[in-house]
C-alpha positions in Angstrom: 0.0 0.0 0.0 2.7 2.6 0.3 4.8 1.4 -2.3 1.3 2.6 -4.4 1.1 5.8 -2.8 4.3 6.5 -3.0 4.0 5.4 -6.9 0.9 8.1 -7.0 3.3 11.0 -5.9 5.9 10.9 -8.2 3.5 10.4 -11.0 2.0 13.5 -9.8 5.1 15.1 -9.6 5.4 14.5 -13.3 2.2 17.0 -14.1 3.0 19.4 -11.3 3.4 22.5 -12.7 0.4 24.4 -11.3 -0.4 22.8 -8.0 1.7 24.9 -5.9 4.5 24.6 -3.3 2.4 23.4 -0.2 1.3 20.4 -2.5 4.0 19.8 -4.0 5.9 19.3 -0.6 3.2 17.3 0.5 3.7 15.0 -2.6 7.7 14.6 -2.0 6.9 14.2 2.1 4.8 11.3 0.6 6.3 10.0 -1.3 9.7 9.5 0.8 6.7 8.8 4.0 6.5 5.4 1.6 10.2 4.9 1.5 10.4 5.3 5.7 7.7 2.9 5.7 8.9 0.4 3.4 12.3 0.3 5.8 10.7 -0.4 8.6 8.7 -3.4 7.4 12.0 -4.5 6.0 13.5 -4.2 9.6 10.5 -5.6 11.6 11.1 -9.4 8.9 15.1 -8.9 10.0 14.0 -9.0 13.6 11.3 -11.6 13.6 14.4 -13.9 11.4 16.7 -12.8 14.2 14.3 -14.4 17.1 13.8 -17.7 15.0 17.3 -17.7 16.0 20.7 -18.4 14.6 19.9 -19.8 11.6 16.8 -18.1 10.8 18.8 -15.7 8.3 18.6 -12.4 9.8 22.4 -11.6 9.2 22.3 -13.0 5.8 19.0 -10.4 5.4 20.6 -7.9 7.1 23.5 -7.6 5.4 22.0 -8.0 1.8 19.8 -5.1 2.8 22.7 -2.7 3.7 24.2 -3.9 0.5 21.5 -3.4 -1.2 21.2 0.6 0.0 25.0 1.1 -0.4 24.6 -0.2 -4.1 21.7 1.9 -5.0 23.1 4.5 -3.4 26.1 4.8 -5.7 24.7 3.8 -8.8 21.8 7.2 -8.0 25.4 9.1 -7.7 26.8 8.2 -10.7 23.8 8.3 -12.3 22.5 11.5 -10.9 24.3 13.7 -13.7 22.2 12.8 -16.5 19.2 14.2 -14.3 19.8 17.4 -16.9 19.2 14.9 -19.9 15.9 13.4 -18.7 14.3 16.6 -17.8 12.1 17.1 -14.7 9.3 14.8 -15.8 11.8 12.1 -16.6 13.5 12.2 -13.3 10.3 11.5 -11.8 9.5 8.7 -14.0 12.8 7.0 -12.7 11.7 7.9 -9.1 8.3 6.2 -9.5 10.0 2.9 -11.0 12.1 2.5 -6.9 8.3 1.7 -5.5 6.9 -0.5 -8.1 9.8 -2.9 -7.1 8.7 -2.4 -3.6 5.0 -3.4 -4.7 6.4 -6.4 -7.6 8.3 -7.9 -3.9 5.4 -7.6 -1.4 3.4 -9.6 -4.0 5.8 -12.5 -4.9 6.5 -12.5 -1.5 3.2 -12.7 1.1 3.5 -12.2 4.2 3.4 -15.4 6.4 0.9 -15.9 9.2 
């Protein structure tokens, strides 16, 4: 669910030329609200791997998911100069692709009861 709403900021963001600045700060708070979110349900499965104890994968989680972060975190540096060549809209195109992955892994992978 926020991995949707945080795909329906960015798209707005894409058409916001007339909305104004309190909205449009409402759509990045969102949008980056979705992000926060999506980190802590991320941390809350490391945690309940941790208590099924040593072998339950939490490190193995853990540490892809700081991987993960430090890997999309450089490639968004080194990739952050052709912002000029994709324009505003473009840029948040790219930003609305992050939560659809978000959204494409909380479907293939349901949470267990």
């Amino acid at each position: 669910l926020a991995g949707a709403f945080a795909i329906g900021c960015n798209i707005l963001l894409m058409w916001m030329y007339n909305f104004g600045a309190y909205f449009f700060t409402f759509l990045l708070f969102g949008g980056h609200l979705s992000d926060a979110i999506a980190d802590v349900i991320c941390d809350g499965i490391v945690v309940e791997m941790s208590k099924a104890g040593p072998d339950g994968g939490a490190s193995l989680l853990q540490t892809f998911s700081w991987g993960s972060q430090a890997v999309g975190g450089m490639i968004g540096s080194l990739l952050g100069g052709f912002a000029h060549v994709l324009g505003p809209r473009g840029t948040f195109v790219v930003m609305a692709l992050c939560p659809v992955f978000t959204v494409v892994a909380g479907v293939i992978y349901p949470e267990r009861r």
